[in-house]
Gaussian input, Z-matrix of N, CA and C with variables (Angstrom, degrees):
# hf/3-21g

backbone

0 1
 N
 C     1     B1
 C     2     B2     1     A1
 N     3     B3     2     A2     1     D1
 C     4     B4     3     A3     2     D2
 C     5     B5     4     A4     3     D3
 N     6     B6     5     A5     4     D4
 C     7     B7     6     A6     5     D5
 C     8     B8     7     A7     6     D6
 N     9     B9     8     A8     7     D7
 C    10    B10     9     A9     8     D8
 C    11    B11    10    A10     9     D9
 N    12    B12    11    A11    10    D10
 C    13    B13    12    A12    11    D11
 C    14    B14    13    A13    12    D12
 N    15    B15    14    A14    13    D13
 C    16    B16    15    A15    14    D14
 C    17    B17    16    A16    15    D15
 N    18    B18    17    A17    16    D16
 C    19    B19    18    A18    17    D17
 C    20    B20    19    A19    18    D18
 N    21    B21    20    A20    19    D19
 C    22    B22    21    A21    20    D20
 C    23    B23    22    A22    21    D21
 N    24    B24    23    A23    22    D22
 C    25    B25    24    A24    23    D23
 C    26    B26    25    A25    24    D24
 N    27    B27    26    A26    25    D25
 C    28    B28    27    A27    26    D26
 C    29    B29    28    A28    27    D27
 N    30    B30    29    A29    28    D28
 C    31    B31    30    A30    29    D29
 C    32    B32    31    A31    30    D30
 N    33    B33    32    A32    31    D31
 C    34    B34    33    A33    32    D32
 C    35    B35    34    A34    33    D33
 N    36    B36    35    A35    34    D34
 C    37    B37    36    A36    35    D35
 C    38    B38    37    A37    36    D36
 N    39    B39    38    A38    37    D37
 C    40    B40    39    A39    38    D38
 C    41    B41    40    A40    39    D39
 N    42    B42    41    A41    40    D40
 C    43    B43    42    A42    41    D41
 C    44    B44    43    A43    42    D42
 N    45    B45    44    A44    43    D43
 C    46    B46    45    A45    44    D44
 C    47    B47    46    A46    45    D45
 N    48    B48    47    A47    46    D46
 C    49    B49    48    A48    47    D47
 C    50    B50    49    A49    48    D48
 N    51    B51    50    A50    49    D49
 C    52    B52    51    A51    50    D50
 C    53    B53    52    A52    51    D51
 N    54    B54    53    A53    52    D52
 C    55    B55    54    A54    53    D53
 C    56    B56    55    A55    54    D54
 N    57    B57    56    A56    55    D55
 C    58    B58    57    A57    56    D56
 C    59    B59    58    A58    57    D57
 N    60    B60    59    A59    58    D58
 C    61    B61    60    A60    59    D59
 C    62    B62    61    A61    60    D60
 N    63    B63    62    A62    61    D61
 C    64    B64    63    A63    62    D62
 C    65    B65    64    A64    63    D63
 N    66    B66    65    A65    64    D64
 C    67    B67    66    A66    65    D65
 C    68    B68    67    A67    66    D66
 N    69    B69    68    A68    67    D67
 C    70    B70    69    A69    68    D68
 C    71    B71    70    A70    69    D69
 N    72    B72    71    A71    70    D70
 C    73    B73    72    A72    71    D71
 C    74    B74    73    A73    72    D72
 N    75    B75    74    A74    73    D73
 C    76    B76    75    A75    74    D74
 C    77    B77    76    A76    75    D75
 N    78    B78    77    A77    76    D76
 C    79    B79    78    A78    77    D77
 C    80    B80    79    A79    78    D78
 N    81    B81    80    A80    79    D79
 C    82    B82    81    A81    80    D80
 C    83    B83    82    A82    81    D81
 N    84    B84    83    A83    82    D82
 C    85    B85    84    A84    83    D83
 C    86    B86    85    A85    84    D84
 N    87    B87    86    A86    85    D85
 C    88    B88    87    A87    86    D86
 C    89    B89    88    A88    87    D87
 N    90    B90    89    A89    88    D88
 C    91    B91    90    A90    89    D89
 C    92    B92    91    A91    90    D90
 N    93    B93    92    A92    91    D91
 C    94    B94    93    A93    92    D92
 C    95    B95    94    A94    93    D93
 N    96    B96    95    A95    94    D94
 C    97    B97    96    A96    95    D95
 C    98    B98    97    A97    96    D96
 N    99    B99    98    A98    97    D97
 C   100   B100    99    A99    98    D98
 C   101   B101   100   A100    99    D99
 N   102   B102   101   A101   100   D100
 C   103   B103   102   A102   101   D101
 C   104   B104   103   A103   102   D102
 N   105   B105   104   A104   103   D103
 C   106   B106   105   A105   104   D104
 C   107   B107   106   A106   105   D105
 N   108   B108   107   A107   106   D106
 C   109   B109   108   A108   107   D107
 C   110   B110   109   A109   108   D108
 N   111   B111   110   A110   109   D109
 C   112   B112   111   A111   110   D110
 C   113   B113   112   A112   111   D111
 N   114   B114   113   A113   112   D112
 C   115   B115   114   A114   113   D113
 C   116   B116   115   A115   114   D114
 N   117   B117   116   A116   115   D115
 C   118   B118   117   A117   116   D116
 C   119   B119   118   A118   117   D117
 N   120   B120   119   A119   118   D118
 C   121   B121   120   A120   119   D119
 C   122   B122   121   A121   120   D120
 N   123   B123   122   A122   121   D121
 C   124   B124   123   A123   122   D122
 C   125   B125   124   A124   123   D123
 N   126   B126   125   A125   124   D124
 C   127   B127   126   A126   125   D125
 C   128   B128   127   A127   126   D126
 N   129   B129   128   A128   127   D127
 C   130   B130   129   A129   128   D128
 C   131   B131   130   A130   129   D129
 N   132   B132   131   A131   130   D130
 C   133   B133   132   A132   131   D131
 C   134   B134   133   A133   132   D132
 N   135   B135   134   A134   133   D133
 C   136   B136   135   A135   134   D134
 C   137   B137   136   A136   135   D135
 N   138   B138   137   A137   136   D136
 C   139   B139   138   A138   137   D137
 C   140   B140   139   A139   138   D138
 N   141   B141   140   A140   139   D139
 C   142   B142   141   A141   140   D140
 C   143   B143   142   A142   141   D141
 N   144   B144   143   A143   142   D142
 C   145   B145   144   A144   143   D143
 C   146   B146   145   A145   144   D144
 N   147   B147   146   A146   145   D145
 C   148   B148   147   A147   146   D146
 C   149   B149   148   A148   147   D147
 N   150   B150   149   A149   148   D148
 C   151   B151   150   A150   149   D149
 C   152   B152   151   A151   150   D150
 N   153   B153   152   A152   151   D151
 C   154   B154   153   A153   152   D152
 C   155   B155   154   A154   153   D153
 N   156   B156   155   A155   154   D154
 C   157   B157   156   A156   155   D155
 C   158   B158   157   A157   156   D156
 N   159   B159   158   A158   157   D157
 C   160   B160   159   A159   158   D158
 C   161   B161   160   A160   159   D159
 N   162   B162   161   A161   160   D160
 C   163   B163   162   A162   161   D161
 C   164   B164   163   A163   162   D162
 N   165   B165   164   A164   163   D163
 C   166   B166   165   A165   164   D164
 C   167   B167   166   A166   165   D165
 N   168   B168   167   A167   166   D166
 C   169   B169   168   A168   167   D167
 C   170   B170   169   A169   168   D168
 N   171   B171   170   A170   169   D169
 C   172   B172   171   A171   170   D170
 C   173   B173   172   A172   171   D171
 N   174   B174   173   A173   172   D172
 C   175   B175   174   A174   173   D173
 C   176   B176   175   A175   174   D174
 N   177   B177   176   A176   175   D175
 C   178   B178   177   A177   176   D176
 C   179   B179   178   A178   177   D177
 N   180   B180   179   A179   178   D178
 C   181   B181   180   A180   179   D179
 C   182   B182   181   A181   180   D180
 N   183   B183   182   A182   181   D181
 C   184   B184   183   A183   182   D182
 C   185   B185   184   A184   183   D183
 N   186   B186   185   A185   184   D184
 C   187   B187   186   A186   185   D185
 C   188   B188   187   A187   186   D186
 N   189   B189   188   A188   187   D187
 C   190   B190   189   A189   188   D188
 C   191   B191   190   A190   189   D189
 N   192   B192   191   A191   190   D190
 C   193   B193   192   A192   191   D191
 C   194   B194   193   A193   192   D192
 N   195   B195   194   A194   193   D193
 C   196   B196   195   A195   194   D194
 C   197   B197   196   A196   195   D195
 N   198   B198   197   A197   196   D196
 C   199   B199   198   A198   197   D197
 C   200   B200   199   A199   198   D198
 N   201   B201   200   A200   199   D199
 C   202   B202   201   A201   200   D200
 C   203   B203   202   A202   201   D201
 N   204   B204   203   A203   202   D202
 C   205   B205   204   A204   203   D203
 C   206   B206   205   A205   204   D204
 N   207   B207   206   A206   205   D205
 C   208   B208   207   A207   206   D206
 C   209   B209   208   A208   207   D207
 N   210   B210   209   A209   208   D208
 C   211   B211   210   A210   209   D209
 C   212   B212   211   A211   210   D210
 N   213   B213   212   A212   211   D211
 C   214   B214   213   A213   212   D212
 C   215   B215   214   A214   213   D213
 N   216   B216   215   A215   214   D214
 C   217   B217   216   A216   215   D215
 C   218   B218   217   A217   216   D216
 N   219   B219   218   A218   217   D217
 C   220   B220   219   A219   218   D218
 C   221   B221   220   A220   219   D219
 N   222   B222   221   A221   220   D220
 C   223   B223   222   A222   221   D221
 C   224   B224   223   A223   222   D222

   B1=1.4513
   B2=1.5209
   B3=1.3499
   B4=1.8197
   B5=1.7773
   B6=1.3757
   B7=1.4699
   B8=1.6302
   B9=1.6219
   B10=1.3501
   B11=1.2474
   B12=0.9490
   B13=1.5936
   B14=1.5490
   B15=1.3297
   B16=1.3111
   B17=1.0307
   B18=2.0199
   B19=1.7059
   B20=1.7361
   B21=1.6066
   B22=2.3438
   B23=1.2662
   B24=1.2533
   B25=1.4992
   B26=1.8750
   B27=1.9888
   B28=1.5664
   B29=1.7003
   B30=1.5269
   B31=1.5939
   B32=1.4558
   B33=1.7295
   B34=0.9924
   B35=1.3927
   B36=1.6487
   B37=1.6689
   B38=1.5897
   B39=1.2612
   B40=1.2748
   B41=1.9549
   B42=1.6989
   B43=1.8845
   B44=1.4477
   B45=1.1290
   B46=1.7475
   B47=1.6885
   B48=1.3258
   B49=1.8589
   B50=1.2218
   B51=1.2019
   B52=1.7738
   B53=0.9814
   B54=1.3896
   B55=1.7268
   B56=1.8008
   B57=1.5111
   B58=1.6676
   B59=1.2234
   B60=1.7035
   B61=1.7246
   B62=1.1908
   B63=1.6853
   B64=1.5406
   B65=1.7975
   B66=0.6269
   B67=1.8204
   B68=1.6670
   B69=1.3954
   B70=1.1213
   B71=1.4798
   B72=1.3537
   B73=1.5907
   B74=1.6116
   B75=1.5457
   B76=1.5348
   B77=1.1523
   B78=1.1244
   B79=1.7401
   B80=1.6477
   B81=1.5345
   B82=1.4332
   B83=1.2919
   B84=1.6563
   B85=1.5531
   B86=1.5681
   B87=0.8305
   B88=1.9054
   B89=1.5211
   B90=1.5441
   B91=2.0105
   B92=1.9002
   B93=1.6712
   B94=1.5469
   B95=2.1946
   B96=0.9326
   B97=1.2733
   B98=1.7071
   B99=1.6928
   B100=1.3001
   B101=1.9282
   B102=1.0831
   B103=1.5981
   B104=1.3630
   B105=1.5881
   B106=1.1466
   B107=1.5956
   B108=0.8663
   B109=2.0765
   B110=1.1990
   B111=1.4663
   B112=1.5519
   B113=1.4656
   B114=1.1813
   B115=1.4111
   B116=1.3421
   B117=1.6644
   B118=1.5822
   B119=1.2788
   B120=1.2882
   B121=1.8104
   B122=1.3513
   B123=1.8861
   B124=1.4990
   B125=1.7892
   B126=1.5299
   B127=1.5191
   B128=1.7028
   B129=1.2586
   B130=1.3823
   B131=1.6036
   B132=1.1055
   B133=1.4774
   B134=1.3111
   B135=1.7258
   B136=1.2958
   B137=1.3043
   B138=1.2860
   B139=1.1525
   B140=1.9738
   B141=1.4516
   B142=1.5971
   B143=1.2783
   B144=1.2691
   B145=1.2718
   B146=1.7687
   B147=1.4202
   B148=1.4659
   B149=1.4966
   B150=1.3767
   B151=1.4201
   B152=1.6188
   B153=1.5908
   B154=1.4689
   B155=1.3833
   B156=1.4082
   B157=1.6981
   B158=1.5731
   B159=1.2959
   B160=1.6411
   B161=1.8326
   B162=1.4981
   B163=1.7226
   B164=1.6645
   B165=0.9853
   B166=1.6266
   B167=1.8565
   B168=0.8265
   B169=1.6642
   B170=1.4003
   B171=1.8297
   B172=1.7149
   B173=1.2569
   B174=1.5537
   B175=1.5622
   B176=1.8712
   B177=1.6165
   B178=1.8175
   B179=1.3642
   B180=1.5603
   B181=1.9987
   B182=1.5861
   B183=1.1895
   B184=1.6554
   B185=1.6163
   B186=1.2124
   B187=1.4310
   B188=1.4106
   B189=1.3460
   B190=1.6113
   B191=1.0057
   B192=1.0631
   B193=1.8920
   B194=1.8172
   B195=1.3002
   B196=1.4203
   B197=1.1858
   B198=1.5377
   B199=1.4802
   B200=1.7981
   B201=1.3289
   B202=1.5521
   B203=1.1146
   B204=1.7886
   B205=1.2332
   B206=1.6414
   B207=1.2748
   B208=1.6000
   B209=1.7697
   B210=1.5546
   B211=1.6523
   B212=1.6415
   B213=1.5560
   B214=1.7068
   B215=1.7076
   B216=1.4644
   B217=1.5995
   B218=1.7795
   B219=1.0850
   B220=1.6403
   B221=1.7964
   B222=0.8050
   B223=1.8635
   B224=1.4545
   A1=108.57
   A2=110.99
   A3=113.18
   A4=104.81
   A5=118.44
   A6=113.28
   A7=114.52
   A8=79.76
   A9=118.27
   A10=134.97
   A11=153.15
   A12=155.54
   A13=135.01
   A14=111.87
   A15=136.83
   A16=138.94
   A17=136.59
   A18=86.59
   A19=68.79
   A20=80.73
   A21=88.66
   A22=103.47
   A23=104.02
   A24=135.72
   A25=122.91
   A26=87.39
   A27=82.73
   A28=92.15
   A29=101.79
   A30=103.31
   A31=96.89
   A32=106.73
   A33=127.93
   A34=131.09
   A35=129.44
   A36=120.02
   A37=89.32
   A38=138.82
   A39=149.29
   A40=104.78
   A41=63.23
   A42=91.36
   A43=114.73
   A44=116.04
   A45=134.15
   A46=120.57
   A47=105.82
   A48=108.17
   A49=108.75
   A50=110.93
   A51=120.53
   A52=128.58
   A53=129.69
   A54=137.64
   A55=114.14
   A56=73.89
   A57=99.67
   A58=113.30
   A59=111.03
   A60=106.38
   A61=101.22
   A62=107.28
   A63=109.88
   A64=101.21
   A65=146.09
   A66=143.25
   A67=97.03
   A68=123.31
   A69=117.76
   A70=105.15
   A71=116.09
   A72=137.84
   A73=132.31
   A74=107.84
   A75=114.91
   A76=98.69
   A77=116.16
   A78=142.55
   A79=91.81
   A80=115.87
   A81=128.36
   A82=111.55
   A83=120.82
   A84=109.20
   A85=106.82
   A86=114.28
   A87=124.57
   A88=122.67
   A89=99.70
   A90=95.21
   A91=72.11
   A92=76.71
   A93=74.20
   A94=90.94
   A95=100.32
   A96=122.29
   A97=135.13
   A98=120.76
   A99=111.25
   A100=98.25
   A101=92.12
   A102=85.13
   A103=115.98
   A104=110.67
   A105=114.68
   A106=117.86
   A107=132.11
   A108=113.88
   A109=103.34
   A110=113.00
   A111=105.27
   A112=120.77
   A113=130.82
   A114=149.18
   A115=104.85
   A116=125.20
   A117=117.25
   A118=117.52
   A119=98.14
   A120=114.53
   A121=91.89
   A122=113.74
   A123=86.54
   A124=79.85
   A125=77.61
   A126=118.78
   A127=124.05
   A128=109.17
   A129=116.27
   A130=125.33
   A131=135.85
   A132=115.43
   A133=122.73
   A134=122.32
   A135=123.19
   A136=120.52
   A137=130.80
   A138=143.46
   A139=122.83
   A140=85.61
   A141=94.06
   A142=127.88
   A143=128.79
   A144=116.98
   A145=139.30
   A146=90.24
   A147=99.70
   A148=96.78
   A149=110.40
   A150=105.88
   A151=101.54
   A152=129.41
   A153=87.15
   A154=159.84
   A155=109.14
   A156=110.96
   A157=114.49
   A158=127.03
   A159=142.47
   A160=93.78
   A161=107.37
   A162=123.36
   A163=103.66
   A164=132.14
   A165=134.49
   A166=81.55
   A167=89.95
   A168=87.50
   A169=136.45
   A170=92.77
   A171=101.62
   A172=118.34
   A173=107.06
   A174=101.89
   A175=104.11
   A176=94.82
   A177=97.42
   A178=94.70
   A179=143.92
   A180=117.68
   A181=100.98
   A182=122.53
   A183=97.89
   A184=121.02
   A185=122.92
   A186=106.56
   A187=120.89
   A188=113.03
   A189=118.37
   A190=107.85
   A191=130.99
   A192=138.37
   A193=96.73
   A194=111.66
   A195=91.23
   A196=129.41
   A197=108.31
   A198=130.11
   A199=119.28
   A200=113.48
   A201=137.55
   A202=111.23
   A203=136.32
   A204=147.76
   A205=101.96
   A206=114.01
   A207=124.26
   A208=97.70
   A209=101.94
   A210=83.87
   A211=95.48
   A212=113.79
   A213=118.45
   A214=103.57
   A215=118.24
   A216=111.01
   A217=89.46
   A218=119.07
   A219=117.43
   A220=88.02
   A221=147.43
   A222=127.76
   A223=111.64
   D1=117.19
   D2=177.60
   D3=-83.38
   D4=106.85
   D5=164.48
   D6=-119.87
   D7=136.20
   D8=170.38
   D9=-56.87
   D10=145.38
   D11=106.02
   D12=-67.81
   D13=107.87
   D14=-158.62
   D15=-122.98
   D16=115.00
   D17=-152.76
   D18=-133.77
   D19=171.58
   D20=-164.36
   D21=-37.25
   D22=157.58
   D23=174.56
   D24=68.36
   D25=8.43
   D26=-172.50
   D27=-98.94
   D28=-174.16
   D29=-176.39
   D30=-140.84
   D31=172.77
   D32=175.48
   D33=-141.56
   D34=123.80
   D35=-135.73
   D36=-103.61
   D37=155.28
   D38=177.94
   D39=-158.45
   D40=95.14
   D41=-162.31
   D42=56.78
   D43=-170.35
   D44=177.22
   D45=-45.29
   D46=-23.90
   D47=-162.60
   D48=-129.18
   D49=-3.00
   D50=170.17
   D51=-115.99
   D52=130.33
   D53=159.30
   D54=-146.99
   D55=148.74
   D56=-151.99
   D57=-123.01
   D58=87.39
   D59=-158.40
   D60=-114.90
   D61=166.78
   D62=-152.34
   D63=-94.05
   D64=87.96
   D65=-147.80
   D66=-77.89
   D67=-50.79
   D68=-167.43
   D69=-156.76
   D70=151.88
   D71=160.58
   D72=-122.75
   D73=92.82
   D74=-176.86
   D75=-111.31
   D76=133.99
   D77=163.69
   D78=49.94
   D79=-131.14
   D80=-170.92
   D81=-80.48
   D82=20.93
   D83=-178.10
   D84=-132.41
   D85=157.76
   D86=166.89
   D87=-126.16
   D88=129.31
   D89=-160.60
   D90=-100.07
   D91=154.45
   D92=176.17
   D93=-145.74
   D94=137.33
   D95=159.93
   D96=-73.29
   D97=114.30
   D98=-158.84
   D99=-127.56
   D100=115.90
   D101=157.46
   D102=-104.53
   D103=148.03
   D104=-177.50
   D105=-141.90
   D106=155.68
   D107=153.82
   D108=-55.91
   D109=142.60
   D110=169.98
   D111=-73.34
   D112=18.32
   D113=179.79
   D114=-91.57
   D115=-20.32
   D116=154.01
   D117=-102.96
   D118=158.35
   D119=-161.59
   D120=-104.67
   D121=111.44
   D122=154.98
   D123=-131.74
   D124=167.86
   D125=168.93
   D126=-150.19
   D127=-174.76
   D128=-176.19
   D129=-79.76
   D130=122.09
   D131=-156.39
   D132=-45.10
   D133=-28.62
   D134=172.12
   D135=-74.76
   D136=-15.65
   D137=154.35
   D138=-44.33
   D139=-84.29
   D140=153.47
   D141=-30.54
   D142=-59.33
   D143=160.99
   D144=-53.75
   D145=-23.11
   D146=-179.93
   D147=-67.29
   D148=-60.61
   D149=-153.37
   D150=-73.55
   D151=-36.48
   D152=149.82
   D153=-69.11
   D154=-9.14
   D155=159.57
   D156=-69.88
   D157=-26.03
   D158=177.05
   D159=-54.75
   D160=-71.21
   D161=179.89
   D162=-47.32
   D163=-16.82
   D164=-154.67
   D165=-108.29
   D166=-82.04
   D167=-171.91
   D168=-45.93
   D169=-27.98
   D170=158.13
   D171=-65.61
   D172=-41.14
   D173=-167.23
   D174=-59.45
   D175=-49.43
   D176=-170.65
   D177=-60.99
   D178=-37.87
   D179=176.70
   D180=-62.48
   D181=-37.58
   D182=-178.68
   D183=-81.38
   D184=-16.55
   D185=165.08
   D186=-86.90
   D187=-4.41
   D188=158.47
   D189=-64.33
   D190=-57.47
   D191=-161.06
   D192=-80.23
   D193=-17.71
   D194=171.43
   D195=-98.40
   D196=-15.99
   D197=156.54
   D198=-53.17
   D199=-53.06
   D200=159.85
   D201=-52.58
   D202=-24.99
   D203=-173.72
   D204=-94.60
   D205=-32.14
   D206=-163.31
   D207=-86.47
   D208=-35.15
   D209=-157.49
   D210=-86.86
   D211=-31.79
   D212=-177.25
   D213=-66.17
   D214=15.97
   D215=170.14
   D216=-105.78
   D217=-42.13
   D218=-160.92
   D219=-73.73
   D220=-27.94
   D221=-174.47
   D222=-71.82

């Protein structure tokens, strides 16, 4: 992990199409500002995780139902 030191209004480049500037610092938090293409997904790490356990569980209801779909063709 490469960490930084950063103080408002500076930025940080992550490759060619990204920068990630520090906008503000109140008490124990830091807002930070991201440009991106909208062709990358960001979100918040707890986020991210949600929506992959959300994708995990869809996938396992649809190969149930296609399994349940497979055997109600063979009767």
């Amino acid at each position: 992990m490469l960490v930084l030191n950063r103080k408002e209004g500076e930025s940080v480049r992550v490759g060619d199409d990204i920068t990630i500037t520090v906008v503000g610092v109140e008490g124990g938090q830091v807002k930070l500002g991201i440009e991106a293409p909208k062709s990358v997904g960001i979100h918040r790490q707890e986020v991210y995780v949600a929506i992959g356990k959300e994708n995990a569980e869809a996938a396992n209801v649809s190969e149930n139902l296609l399994n349940l779909l497979k055997n109600t063709k063979k009767d």
